[in-house]
TORKOL-4160 file (C-alpha; in steps of 0.2 Angstrom, whole numbers, padded with zeros to 4 digits, m for minus):
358
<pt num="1" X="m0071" Y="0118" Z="0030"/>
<pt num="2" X="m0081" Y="0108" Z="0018"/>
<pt num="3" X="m0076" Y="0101" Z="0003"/>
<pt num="4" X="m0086" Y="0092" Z="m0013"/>
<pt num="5" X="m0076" Y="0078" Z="m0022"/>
<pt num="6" X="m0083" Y="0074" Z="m0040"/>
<pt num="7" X="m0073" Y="0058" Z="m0044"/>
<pt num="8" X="m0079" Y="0051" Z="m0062"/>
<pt num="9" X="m0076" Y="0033" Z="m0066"/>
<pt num="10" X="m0066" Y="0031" Z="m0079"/>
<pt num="11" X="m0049" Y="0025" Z="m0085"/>
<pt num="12" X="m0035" Y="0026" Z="m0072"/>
<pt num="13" X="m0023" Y="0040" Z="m0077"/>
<pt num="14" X="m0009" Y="0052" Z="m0072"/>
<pt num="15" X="m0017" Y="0069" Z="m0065"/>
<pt num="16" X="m0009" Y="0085" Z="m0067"/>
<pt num="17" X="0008" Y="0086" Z="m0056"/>
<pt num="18" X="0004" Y="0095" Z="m0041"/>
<pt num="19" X="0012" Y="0109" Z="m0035"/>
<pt num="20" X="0030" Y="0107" Z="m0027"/>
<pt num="21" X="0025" Y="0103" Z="m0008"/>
<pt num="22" X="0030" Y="0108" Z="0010"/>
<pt num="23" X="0030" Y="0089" Z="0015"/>
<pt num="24" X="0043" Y="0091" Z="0031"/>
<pt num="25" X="0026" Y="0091" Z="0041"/>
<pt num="26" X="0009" Y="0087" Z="0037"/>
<pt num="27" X="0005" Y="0088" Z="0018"/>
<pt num="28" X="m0012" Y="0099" Z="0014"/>
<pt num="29" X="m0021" Y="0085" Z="0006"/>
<pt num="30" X="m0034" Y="0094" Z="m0001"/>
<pt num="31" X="m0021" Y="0100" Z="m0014"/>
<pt num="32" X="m0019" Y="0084" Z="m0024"/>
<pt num="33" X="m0025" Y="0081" Z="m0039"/>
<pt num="34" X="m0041" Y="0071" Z="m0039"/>
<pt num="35" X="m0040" Y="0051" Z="m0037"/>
<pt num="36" X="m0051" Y="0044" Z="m0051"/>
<pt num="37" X="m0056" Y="0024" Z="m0051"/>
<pt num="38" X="m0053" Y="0011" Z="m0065"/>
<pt num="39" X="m0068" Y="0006" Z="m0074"/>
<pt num="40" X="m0063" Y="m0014" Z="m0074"/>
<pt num="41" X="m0074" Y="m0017" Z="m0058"/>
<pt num="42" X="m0075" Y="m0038" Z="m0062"/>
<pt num="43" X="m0076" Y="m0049" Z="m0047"/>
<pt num="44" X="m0065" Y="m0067" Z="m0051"/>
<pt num="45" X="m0074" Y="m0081" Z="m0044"/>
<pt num="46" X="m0059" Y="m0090" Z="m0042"/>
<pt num="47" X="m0052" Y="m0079" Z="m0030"/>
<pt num="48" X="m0064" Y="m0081" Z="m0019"/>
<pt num="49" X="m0059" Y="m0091" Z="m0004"/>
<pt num="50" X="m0064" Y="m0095" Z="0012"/>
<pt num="51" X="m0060" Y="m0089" Z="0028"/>
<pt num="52" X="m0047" Y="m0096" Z="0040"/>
<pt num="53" X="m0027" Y="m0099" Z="0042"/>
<pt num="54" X="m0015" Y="m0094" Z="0029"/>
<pt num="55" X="m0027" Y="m0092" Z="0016"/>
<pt num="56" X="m0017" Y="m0099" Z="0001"/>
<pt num="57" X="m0028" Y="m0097" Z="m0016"/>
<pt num="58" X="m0028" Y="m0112" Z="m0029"/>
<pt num="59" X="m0022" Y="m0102" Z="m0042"/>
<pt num="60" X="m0005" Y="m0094" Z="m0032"/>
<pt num="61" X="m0011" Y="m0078" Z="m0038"/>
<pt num="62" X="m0002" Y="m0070" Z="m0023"/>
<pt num="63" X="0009" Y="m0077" Z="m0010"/>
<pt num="64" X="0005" Y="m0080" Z="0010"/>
<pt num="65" X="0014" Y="m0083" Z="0023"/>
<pt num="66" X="0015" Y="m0081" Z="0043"/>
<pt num="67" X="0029" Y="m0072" Z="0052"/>
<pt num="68" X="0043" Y="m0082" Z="0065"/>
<pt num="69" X="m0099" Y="m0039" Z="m0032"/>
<pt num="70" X="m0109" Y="m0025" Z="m0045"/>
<pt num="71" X="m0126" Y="m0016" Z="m0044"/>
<pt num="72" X="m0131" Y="0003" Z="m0037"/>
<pt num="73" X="m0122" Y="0005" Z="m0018"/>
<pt num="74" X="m0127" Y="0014" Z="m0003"/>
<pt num="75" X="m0119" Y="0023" Z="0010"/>
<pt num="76" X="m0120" Y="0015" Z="0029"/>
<pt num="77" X="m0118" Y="0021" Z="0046"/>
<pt num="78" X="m0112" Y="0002" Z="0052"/>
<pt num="79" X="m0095" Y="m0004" Z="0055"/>
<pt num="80" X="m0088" Y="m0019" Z="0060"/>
<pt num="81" X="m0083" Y="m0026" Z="0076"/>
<pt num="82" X="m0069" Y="m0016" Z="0084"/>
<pt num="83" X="m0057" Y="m0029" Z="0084"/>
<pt num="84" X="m0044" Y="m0020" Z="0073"/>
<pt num="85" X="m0046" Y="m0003" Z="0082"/>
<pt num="86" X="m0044" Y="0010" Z="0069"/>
<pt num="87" X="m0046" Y="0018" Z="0052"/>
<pt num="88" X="m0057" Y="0010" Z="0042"/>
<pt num="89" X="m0067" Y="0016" Z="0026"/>
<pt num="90" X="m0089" Y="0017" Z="0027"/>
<pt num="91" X="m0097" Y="0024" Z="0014"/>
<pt num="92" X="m0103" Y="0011" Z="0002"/>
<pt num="93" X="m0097" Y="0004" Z="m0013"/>
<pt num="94" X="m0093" Y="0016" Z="m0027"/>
<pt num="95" X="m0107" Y="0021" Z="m0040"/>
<pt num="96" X="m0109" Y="0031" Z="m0056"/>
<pt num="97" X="m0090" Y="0035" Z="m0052"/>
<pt num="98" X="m0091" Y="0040" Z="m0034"/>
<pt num="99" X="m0078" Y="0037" Z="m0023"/>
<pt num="100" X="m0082" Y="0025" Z="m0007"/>
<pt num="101" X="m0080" Y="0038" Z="0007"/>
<pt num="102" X="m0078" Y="0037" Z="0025"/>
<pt num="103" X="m0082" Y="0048" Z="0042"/>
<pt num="104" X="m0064" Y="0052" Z="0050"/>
<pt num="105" X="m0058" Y="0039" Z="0063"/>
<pt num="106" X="m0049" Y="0048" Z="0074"/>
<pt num="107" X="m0037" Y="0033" Z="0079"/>
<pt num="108" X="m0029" Y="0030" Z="0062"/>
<pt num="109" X="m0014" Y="0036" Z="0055"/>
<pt num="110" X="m0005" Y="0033" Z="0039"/>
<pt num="111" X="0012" Y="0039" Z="0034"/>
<pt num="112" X="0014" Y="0037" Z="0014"/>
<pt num="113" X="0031" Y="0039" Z="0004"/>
<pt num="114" X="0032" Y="0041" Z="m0015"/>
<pt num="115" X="0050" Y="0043" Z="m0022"/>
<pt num="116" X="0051" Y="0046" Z="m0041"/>
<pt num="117" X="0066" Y="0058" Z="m0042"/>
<pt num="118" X="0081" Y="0054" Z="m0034"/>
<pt num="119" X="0096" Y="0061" Z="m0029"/>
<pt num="120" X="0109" Y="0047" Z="m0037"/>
<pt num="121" X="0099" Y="0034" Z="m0043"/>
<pt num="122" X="0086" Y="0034" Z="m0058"/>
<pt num="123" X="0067" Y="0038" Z="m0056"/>
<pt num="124" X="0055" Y="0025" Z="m0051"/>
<pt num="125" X="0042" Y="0030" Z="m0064"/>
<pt num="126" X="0026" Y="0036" Z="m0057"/>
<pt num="127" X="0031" Y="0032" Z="m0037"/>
<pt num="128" X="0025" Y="0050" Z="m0036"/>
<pt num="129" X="0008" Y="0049" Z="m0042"/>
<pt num="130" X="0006" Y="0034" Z="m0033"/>
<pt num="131" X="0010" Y="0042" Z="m0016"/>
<pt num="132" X="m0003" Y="0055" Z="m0020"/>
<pt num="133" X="m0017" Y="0044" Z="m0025"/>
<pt num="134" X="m0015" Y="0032" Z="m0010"/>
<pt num="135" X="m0014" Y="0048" Z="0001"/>
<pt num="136" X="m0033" Y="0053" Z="m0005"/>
<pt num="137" X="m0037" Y="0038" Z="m0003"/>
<pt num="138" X="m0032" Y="0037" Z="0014"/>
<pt num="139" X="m0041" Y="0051" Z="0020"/>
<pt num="140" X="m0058" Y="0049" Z="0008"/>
<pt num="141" X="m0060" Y="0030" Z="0010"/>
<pt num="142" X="m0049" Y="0023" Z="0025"/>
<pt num="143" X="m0054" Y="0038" Z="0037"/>
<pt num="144" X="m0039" Y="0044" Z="0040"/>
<pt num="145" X="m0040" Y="0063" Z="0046"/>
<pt num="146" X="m0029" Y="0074" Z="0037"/>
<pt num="147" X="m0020" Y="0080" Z="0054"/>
<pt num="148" X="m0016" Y="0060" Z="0055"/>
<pt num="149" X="m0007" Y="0058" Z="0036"/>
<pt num="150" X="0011" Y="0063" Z="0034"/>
<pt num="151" X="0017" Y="0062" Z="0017"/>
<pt num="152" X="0033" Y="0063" Z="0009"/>
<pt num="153" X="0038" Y="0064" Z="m0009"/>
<pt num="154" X="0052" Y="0066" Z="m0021"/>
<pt num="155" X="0069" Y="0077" Z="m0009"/>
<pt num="156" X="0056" Y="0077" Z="0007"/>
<pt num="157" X="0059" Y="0059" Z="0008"/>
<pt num="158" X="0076" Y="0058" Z="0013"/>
<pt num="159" X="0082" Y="0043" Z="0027"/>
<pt num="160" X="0082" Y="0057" Z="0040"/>
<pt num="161" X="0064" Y="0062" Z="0035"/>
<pt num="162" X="0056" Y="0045" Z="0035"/>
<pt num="163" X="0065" Y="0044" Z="0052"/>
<pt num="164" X="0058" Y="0056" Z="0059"/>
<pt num="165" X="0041" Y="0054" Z="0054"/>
<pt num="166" X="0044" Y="0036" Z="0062"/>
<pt num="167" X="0047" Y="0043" Z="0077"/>
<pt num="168" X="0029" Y="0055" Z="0076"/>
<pt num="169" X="0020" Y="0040" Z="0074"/>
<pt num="170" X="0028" Y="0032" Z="0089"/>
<pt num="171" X="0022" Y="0047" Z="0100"/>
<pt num="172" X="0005" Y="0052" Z="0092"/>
<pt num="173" X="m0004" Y="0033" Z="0088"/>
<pt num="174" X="m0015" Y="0031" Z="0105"/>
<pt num="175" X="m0016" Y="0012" Z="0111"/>
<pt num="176" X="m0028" Y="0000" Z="0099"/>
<pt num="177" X="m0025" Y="0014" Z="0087"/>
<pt num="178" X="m0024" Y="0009" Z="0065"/>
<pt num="179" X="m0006" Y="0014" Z="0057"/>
<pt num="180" X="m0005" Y="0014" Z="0038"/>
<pt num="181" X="0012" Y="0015" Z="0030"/>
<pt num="182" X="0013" Y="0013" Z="0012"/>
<pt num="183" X="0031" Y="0015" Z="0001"/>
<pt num="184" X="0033" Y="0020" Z="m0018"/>
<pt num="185" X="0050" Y="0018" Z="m0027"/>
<pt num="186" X="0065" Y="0009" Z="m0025"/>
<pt num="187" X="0071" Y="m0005" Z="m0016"/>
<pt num="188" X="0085" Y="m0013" Z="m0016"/>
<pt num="189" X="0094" Y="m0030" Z="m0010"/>
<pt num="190" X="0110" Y="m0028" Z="m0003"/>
<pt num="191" X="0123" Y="m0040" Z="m0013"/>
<pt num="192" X="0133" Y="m0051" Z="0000"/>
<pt num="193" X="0119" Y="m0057" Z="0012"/>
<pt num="194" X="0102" Y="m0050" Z="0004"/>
<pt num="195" X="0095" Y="m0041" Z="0017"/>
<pt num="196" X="0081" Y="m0029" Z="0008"/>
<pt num="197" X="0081" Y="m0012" Z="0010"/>
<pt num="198" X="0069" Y="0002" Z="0004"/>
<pt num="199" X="0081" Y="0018" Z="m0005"/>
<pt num="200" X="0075" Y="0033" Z="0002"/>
<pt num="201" X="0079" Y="0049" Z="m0008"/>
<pt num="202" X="0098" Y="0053" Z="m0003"/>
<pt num="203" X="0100" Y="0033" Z="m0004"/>
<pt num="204" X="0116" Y="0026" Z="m0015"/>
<pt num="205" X="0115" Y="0007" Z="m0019"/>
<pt num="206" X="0134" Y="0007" Z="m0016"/>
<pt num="207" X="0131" Y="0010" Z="0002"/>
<pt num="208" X="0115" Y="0004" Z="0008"/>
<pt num="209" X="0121" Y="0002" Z="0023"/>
<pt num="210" X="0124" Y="0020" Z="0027"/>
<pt num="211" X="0112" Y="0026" Z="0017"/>
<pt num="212" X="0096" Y="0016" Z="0015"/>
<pt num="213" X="0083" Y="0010" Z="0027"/>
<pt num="214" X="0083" Y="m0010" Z="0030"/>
<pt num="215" X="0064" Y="m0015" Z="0026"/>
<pt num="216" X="0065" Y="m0026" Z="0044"/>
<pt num="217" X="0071" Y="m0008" Z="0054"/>
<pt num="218" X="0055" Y="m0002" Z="0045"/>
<pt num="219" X="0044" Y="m0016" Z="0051"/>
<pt num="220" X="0053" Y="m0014" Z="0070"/>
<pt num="221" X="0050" Y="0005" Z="0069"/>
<pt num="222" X="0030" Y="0001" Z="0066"/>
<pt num="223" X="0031" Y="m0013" Z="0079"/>
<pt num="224" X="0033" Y="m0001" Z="0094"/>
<pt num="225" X="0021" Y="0011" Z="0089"/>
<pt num="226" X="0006" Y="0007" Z="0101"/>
<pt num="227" X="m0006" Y="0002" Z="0088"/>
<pt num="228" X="m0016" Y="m0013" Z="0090"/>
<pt num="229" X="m0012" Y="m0017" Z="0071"/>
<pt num="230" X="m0002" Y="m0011" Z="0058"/>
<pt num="231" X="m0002" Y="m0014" Z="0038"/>
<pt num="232" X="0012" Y="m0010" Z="0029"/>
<pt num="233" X="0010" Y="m0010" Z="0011"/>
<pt num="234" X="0023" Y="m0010" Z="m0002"/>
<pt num="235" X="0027" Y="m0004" Z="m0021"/>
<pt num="236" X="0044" Y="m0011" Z="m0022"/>
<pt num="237" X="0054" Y="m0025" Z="m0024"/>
<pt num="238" X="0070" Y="m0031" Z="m0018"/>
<pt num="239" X="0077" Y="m0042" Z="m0031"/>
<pt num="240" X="0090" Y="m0032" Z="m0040"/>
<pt num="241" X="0082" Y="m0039" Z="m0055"/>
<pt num="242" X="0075" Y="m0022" Z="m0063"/>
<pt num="243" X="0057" Y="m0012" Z="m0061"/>
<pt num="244" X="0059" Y="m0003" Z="m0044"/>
<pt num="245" X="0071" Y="m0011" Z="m0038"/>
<pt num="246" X="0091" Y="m0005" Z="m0040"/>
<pt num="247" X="0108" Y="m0011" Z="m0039"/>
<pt num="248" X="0125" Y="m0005" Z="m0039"/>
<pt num="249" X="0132" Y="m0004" Z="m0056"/>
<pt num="250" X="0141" Y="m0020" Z="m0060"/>
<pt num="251" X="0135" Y="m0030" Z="m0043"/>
<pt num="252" X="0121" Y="m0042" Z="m0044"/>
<pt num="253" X="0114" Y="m0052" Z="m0027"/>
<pt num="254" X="0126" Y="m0066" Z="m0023"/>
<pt num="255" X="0111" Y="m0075" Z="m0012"/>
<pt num="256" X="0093" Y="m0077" Z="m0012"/>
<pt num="257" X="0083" Y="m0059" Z="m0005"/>
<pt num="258" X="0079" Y="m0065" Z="0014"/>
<pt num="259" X="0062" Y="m0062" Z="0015"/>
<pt num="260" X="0054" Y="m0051" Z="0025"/>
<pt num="261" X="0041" Y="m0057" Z="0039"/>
<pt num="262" X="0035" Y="m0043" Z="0049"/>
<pt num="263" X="0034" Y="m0044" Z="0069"/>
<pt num="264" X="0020" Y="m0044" Z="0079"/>
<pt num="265" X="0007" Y="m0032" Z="0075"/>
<pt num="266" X="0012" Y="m0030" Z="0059"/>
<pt num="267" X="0005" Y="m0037" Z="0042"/>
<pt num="268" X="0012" Y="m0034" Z="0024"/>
<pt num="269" X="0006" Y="m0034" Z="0006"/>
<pt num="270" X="0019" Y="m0032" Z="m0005"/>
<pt num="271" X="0018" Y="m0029" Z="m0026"/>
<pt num="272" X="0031" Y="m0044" Z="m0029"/>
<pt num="273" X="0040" Y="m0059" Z="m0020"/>
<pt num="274" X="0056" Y="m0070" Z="m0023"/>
<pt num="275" X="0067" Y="m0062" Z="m0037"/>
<pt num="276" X="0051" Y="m0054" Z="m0047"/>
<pt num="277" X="0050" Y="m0037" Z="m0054"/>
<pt num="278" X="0038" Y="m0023" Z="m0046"/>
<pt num="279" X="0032" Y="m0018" Z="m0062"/>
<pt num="280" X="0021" Y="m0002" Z="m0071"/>
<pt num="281" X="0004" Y="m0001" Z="m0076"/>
<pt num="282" X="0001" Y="m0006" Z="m0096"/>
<pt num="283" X="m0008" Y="0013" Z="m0095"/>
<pt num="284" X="0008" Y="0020" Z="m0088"/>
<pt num="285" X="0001" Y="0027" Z="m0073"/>
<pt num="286" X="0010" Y="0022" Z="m0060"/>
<pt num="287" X="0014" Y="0004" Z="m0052"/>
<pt num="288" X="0003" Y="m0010" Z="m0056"/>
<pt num="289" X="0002" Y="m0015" Z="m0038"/>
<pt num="290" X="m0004" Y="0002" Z="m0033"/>
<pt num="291" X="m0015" Y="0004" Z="m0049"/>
<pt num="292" X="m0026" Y="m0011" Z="m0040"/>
<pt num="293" X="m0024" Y="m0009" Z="m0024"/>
<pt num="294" X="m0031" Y="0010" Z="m0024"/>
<pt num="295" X="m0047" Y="0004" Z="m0036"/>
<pt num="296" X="m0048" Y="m0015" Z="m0024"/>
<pt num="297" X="m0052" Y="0000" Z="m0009"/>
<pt num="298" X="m0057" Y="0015" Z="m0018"/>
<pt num="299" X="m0072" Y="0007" Z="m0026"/>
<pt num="300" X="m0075" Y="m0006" Z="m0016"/>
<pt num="301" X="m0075" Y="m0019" Z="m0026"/>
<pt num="302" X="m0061" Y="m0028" Z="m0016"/>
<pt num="303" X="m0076" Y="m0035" Z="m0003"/>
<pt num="304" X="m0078" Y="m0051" Z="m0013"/>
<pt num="305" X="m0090" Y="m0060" Z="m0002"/>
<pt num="306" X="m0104" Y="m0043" Z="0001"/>
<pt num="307" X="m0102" Y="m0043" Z="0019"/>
<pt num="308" X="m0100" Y="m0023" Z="0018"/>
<pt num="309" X="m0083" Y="m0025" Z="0022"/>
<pt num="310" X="m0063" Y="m0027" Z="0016"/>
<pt num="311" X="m0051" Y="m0040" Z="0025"/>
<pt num="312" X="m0034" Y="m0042" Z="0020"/>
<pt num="313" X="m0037" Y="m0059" Z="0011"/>
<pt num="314" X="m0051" Y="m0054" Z="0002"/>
<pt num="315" X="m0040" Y="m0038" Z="m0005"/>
<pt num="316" X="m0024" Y="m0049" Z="m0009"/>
<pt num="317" X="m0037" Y="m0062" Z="m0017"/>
<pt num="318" X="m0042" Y="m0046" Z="m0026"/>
<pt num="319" X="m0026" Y="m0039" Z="m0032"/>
<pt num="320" X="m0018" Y="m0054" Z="m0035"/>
<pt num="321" X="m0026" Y="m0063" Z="m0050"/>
<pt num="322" X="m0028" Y="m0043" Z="m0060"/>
<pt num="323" X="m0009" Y="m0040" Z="m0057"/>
<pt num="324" X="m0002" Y="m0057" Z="m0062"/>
<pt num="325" X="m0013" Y="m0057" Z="m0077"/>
<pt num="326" X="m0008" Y="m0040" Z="m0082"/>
<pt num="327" X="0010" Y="m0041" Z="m0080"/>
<pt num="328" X="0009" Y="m0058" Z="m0090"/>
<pt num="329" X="0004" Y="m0046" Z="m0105"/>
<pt num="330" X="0020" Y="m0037" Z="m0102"/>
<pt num="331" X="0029" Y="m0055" Z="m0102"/>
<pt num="332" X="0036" Y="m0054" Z="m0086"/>
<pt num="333" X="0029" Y="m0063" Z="m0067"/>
<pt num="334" X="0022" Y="m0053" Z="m0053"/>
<pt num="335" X="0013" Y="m0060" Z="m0039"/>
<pt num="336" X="0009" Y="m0051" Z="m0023"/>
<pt num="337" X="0017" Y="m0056" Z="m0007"/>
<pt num="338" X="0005" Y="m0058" Z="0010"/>
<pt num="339" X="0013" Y="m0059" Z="0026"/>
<pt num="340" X="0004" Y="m0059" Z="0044"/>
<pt num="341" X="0014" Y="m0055" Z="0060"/>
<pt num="342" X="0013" Y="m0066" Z="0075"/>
<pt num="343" X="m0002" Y="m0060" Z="0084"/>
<pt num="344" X="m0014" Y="m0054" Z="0072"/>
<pt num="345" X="m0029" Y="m0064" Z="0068"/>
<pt num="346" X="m0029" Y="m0075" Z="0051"/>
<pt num="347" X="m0030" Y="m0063" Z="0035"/>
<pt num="348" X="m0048" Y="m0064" Z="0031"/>
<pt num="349" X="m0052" Y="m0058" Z="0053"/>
<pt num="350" X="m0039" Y="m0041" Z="0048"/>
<pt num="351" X="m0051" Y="m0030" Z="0042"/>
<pt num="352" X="m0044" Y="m0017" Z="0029"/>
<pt num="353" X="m0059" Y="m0004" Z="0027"/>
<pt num="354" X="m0077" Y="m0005" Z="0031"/>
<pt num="355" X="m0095" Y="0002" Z="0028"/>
<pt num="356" X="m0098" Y="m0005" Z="0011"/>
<pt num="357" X="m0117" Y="m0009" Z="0008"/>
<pt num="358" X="m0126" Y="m0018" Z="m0006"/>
């Protein structure tokens, strides 16, 4: 069935809630609310590096490591070299408020989880609406088919739910296949020895042990899907220090949150590092992280350099600088956190999304 999307350019805000879900399986993505594009489409020249290695901007504006530009857009049919084998957006680069869209490639999958209401903990504000928005984005820009996204929000994102869905990945994601994971809400350190963990919906932070998911288990679980590359993205933190990030009441993390370096296949942009806050958006519609990375993608104005497409370094180069200047509004530090695996390429050869023209 066909479907028109009329996506105005405008001020990124909360949509209307959606209707309560049947999650346990595919979600119908053409039932949320419509993913609408920030108008602040400025390029900074400064975060435009060169290519090659660990890619570390001048100005820290996010954080890399390795593990163990403007006028009327077109729509093209060309896409890049298929190094990174799956999903990836063509549809050029967004104008008059259209969204960049994208023909279905049928070797992506994405599994998204946005928790805002949890059973025992307090609500990650707009981890929700965050889910949804990245979930049409997936499908509209990155290519994802609907039959290949698997969402989860709010009580259908309990740790059995995310495990299982780990588990359909594993069996459906052919060979050189694209996987997309993308998390919203809580995260949490655990006191004694740091390791981070995301909180699913029935998670307690006095037992994270039994009842949490340890962010490397995540990372193994995407490992041995057989997907030539993976990209995990993150709106968390795991600092115990406030934002979305919790604690046990009157604990506090007694050492340094170990970080998190993916395997392999896997790559990793996450909204904060060290001991920082994952914060909200000034606007209040969601988290800051997500706020730019959906508009980086959606309107493609993450491919810095014009060369019709979006690699990993040119969209933490992207984010980075616009989230660490807005949360310094708010007075506090955020700095996204880049981290390749093993055998993928350098950041600036992993290719997000494709199919932008000038």
């Amino acid at each position: 069935m066909s479907r028109r999307i009329v996506l105005p350019l405008a001020a990124l805000l909360l949509t209307p809630a959606c209707k309560q879900q049947q999650i346990a399986t595919a979600t119908p993505i053409d039932e949320l609310p419509p993913l609408i594009i920030p108008s602040e489409l400025r390029v900074d020249a400064g975060a435009m590096g060169s290519g090659g290695g660990e890619a570390q901007v001048a100005s820290n504006d996010y954080r890399d490591d390795r593990g163990s530009g403007g006028s009327d857009w077109r729509s093209t049919a060309d896409s890049p070299s298929q190094r990174n084998g799956g999903g990836g957006g063509g549809g050029g680069k967004a104008s008059g408020g259209a969204m960049v869209s994208a023909s279905p490639q049928p070797t992506a999958y994405a599994l998204i989880v946005g928790i805002e209401k949890y059973r025992d903990v307090t609500p990650a504000g707009g981890a929700r609406s965050d889910a949804e928005k990245f979930a049409e984005l997936a499908r509209v820009t990155l290519g994802v088919p609907e039959d290949n996204i698997k969402l989860l929000l709010d009580d259908r994102a309990s740790r059995t739910d995310i495990a299982k869905q780990m588990r359909w990945l594993q069996a459906n994601v052919p060979s050189g296949g694209r996987v997309y994971f993308y998390f919203s809400g809580h995260g949490a350190p655990e006191p004694t020895s740091g390791v981070s963990y995301i909180v699913p919906f029935d998670g307690d932070p006095q037992y994270l042990k039994d009842t949490a998911i340890p962010m490397t288990e995540v990372l193994g679980d995407l490992e041995k899907t057989k997907a030539k590359d993976v990209l995990a993205l993150a709106d968390s933190c795991f600092s115990g220090a406030g934002g979305r990030s919790v604690l046990a009441p009157g604990t506090r993390p007694l050492v340094r949150v170990e970080d998190v370096k993916p395997q392999t296949r896997v790559a990793m942009l996450s909204a904060s590092s060290g001991a920082e806050i994952s914060g909200p958006a000034a606007d209040g519609s969601g988290g800051l992280f997500s706020k730019y990375l959906i508009e980086a993608i959606g309107s493609g104005q993450g491919d810095i350099n014009g060369d019709g497409q979006i690699s990993l370094k040119e969209l933490a180069e992207w984010i980075g600088p616009r989230v660490k200047r807005e949360a310094k509004k708010a007075n506090r530090e955020q700095t996204p956190h880049l981290t390749l695996g093993k055998k993928l390429s350098a950041a600036d050869e992993f290719i997000v999304s494709w199919g932008y023209s000038r």
